[in-house]
Residue frames as qw, qx, qy, qz and C-alpha x, y, z in Angstrom:
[[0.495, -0.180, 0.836, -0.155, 58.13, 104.97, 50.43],
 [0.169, 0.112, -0.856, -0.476, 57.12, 102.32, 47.84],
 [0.652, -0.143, -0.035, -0.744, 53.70, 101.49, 47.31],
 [0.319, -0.339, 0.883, -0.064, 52.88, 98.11, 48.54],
 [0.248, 0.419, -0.719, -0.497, 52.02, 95.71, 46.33],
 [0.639, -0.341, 0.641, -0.253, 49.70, 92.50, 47.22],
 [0.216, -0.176, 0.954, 0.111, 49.68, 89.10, 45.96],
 [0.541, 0.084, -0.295, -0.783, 47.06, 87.99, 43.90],
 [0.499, -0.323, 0.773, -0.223, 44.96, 85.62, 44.96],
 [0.063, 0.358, -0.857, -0.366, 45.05, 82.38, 42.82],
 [0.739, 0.086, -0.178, -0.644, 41.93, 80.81, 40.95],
 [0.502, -0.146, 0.849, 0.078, 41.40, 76.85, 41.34],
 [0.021, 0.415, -0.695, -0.587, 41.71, 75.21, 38.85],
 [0.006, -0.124, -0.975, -0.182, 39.13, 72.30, 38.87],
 [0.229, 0.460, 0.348, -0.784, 36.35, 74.69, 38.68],
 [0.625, 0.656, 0.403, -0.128, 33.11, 75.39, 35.71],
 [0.028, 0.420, -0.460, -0.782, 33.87, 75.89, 32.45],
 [0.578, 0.609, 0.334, -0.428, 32.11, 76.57, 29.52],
 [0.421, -0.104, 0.687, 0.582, 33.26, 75.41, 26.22],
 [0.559, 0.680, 0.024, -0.473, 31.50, 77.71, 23.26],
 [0.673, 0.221, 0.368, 0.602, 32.80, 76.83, 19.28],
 [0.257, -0.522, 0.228, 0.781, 35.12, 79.78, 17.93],
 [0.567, 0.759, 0.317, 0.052, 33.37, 81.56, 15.20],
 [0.631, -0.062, 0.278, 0.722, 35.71, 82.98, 13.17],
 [0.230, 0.853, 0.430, 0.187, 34.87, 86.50, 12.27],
 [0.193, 0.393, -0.268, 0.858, 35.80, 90.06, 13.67],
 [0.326, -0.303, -0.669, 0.595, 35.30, 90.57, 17.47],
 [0.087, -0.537, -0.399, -0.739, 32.34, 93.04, 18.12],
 [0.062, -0.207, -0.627, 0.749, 30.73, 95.06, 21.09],
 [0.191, -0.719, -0.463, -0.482, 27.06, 96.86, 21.40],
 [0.144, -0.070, -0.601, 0.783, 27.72, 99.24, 24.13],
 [0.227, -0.681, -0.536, -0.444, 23.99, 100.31, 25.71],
 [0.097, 0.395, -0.365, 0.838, 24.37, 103.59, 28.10],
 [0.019, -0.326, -0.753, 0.571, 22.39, 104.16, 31.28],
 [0.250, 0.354, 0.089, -0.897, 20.27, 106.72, 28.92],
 [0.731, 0.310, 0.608, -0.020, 19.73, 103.92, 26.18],
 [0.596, 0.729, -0.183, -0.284, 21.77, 104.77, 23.54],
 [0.903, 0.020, 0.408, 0.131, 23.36, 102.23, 21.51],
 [0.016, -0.877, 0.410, 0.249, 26.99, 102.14, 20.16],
 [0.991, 0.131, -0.037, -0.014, 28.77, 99.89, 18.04],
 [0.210, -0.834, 0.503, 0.081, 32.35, 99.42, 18.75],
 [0.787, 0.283, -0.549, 0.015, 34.92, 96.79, 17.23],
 [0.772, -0.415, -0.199, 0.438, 37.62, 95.00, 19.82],
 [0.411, -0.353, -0.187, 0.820, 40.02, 97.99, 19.97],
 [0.178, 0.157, -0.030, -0.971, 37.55, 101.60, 18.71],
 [0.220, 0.443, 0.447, -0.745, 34.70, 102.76, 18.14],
 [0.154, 0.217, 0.626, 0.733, 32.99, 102.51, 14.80],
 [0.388, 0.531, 0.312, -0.685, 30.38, 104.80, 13.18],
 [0.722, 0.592, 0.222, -0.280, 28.77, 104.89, 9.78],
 [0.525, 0.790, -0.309, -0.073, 31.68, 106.14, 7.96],
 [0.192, 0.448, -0.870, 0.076, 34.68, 104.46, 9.54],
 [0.874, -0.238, 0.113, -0.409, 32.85, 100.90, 10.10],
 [0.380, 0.278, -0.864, -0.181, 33.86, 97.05, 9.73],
 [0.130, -0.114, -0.904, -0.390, 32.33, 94.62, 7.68],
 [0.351, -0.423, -0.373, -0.747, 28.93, 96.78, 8.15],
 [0.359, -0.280, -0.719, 0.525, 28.42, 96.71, 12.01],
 [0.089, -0.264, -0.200, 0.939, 28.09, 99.40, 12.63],
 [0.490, -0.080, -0.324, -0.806, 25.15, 99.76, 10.18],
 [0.471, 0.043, -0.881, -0.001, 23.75, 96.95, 11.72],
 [0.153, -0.484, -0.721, 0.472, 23.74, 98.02, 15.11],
 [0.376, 0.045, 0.046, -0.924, 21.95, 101.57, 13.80],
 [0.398, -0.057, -0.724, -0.560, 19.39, 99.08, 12.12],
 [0.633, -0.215, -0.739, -0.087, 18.80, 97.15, 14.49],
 [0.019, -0.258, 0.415, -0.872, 19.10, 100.08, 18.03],
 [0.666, -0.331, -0.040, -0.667, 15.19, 99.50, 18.96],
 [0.935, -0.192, -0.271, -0.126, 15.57, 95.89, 19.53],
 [0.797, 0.036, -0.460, 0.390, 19.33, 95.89, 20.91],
 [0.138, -0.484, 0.421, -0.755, 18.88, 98.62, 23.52],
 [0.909, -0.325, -0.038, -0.257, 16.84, 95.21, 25.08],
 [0.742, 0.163, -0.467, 0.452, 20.42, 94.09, 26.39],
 [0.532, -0.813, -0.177, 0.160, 20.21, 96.50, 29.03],
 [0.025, -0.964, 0.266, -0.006, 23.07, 98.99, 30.21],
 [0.417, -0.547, 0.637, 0.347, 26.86, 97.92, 29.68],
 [0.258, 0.562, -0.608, -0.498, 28.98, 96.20, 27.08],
 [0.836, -0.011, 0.517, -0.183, 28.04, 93.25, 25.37],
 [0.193, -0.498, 0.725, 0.435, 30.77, 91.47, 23.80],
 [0.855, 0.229, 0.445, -0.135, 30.64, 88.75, 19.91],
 [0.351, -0.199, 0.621, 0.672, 31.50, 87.79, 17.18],
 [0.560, 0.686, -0.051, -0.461, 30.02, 89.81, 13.75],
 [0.428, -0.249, 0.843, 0.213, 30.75, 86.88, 11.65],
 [0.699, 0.330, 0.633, -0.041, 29.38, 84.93, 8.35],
 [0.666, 0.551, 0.361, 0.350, 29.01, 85.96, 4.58],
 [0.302, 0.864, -0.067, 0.398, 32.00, 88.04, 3.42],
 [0.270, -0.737, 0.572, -0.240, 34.22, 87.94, 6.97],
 [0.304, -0.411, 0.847, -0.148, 36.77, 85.28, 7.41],
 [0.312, -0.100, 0.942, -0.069, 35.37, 82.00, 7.13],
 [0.418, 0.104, -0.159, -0.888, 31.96, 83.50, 5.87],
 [0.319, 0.087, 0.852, -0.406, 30.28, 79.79, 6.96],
 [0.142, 0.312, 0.876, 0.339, 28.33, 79.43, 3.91],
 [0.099, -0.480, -0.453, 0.744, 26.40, 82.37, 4.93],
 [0.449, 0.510, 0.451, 0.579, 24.13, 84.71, 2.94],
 [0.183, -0.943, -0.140, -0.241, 23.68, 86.68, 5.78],
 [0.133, 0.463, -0.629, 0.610, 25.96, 88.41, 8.50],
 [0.641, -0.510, -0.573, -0.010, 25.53, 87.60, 12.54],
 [0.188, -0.643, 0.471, -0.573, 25.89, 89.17, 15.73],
 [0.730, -0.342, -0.589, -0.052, 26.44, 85.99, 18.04],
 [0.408, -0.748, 0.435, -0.291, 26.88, 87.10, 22.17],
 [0.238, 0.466, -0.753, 0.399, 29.81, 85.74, 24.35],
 [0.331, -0.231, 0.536, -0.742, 27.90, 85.75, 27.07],
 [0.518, -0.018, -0.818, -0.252, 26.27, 82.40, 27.17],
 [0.226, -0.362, -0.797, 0.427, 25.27, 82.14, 30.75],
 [0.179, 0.422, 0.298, -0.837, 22.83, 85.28, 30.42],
 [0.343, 0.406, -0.413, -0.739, 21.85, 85.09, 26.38],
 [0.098, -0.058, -0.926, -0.359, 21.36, 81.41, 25.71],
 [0.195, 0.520, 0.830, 0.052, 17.72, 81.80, 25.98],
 [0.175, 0.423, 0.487, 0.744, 16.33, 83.01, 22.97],
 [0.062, -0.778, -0.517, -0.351, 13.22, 84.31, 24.51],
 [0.433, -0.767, -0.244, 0.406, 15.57, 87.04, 26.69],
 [0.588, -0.268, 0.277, 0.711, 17.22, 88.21, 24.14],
 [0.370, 0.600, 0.074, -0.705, 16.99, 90.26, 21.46],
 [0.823, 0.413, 0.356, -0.161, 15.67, 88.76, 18.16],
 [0.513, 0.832, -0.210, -0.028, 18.35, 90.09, 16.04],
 [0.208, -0.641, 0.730, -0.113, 21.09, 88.39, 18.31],
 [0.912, -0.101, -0.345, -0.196, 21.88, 85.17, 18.06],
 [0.545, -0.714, 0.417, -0.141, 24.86, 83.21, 21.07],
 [0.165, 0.529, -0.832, 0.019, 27.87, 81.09, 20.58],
 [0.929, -0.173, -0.299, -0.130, 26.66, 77.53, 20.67],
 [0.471, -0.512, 0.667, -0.266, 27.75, 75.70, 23.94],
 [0.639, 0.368, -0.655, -0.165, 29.56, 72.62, 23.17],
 [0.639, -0.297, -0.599, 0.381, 30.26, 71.40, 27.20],
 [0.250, -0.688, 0.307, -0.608, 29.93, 72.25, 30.46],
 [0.825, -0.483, -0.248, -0.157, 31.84, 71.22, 33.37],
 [0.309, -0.914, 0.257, 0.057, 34.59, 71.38, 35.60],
 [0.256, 0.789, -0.476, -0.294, 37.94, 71.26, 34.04],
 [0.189, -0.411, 0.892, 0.014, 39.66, 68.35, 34.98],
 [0.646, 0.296, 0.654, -0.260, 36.21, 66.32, 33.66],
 [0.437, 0.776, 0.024, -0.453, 36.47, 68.14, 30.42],
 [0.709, 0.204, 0.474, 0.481, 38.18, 65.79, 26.96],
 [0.137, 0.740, -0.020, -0.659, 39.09, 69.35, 25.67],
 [0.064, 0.367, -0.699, -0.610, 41.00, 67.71, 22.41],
 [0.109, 0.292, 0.949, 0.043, 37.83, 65.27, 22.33],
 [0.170, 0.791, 0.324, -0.490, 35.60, 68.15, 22.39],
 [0.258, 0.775, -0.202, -0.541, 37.24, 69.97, 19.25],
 [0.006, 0.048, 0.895, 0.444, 38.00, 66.56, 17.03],
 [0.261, 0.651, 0.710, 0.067, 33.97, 66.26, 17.11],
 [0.037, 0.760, -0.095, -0.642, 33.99, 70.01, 16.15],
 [0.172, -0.423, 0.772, 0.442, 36.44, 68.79, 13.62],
 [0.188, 0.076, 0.978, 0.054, 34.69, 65.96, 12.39],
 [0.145, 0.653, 0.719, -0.191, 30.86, 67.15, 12.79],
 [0.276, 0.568, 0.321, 0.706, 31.41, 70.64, 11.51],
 [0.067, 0.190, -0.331, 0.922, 30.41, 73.77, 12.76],
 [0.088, -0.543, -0.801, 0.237, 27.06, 73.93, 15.20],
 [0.232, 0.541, 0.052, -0.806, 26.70, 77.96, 14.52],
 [0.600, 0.452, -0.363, -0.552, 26.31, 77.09, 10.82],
 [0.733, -0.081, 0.675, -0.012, 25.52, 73.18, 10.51],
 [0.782, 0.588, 0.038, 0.205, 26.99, 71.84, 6.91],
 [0.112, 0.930, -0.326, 0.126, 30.23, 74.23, 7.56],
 [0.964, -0.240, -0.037, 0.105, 32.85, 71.83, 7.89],
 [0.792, 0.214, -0.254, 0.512, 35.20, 73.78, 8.54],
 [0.626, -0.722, -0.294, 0.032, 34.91, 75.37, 12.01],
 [0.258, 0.795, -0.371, 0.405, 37.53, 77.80, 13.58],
 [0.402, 0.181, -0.743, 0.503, 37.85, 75.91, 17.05],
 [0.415, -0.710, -0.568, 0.005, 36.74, 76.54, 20.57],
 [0.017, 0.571, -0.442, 0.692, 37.13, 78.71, 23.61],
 [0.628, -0.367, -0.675, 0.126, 36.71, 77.53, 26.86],
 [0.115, 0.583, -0.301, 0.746, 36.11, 79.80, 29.82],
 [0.653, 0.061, -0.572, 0.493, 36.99, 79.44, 33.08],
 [0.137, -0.825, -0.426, -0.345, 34.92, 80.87, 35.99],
 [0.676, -0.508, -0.113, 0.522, 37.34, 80.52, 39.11],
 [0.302, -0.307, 0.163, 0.888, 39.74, 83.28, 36.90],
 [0.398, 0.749, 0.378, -0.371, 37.28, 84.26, 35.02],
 [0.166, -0.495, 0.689, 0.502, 39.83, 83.48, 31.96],
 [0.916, 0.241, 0.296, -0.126, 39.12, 82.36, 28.62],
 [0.309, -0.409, 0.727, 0.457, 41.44, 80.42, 26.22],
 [0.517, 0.685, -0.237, -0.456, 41.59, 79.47, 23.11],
 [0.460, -0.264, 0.816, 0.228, 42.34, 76.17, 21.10],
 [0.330, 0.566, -0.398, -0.642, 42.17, 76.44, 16.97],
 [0.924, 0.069, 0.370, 0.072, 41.59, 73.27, 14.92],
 [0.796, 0.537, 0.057, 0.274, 43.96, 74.58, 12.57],
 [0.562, 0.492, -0.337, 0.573, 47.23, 76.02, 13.52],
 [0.476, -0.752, -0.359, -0.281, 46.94, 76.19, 16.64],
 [0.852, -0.186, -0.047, 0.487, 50.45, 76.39, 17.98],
 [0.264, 0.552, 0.304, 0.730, 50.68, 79.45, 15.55],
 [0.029, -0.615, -0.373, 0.694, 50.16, 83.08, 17.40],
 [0.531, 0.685, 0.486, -0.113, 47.92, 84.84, 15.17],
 [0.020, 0.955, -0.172, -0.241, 50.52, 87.56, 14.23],
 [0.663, -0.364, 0.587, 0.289, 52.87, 84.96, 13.24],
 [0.310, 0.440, -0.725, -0.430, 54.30, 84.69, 9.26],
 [0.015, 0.028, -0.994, -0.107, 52.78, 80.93, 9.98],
 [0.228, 0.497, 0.730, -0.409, 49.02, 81.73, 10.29]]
């Protein structure tokens, strides 16, 4: 017999979100076990000394005492600034967390982390999303103030626990596209 299948059930829509600004870098992880060892991983593997990117992976060895203070599981960012992508005027790299509702205060985190500036919060239908990323636009970037030339936002969505994505600069573009 066929397995049955159910229906998912369907997030509302006029629910929190968080708007962060979209650093533009290379997606990063710190994984921290239940034993406390600390792992650096990219979005789709595992890095180690030798097979790294854009020196994460040295990074998180460097930096293991202070970022086994995240506690057990993954913790998602962006490894961003001088030499990746946009590089934001930077002389240094960054590790900034996703996770805004747990990280944005400094004094829980670790010292070596820094968090995706929050740009708004509130529930969608309140939210001026294209009014939100023209001051982006306009004001520059809030992770690196002077940078005036920001990669966009994300906005996530708690009801589905979904985030999206809206680019100030091709944004229409999928990323894989001959246009981006």
């Amino acid at each position: 017999m066929t397995e049955f299948e159910a229906f998912k059930s369907i997030a509302r829509l006029n629910r929190k979100c968080v708007v962060t600004e979209k650093l533009d870098g290379t997606n990063a992880q710190v994984m921290v076990t239940d034993e406390g060892h600390v792992m650096a991983g990219s979005r789709n593997r595992w890095l180690t000394l030798e097979n790294d990117n854009f020196g994460f992976a040295g990074w998180v060895e460097r930096n293991k005492a202070e970022l086994v203070k995240l506690g057990p599981g993954r913790h998602f960012g962006e490894w961003w600034g001088n030499g990746i992508q946009r590089r934001y005027g930077l002389a240094e790299k960054r590790f900034s967390l996703f996770n805004v509702e747990k990280w944005s205060d400094a004094t829980v985190r670790p010292e070596c982390c820094h968090v995706v500036p929050v740009l708004a919060v509130g529930e969608l239908l309140e939210l001026d999303v294209k009014e939100i990323a023209e001051t982006l636009r306009t004001g520059g970037s809030v992770a690196a103030p002077g940078f005036m030339n920001p990669e966009g936002i994300v906005i996530y969505h708690s009801a589905s626990n979904g985030l999206f994505k809206f680019t100030l600069d091709k944004n229409d573009a999928h990323k894989g596209s001959a246009n981006v």
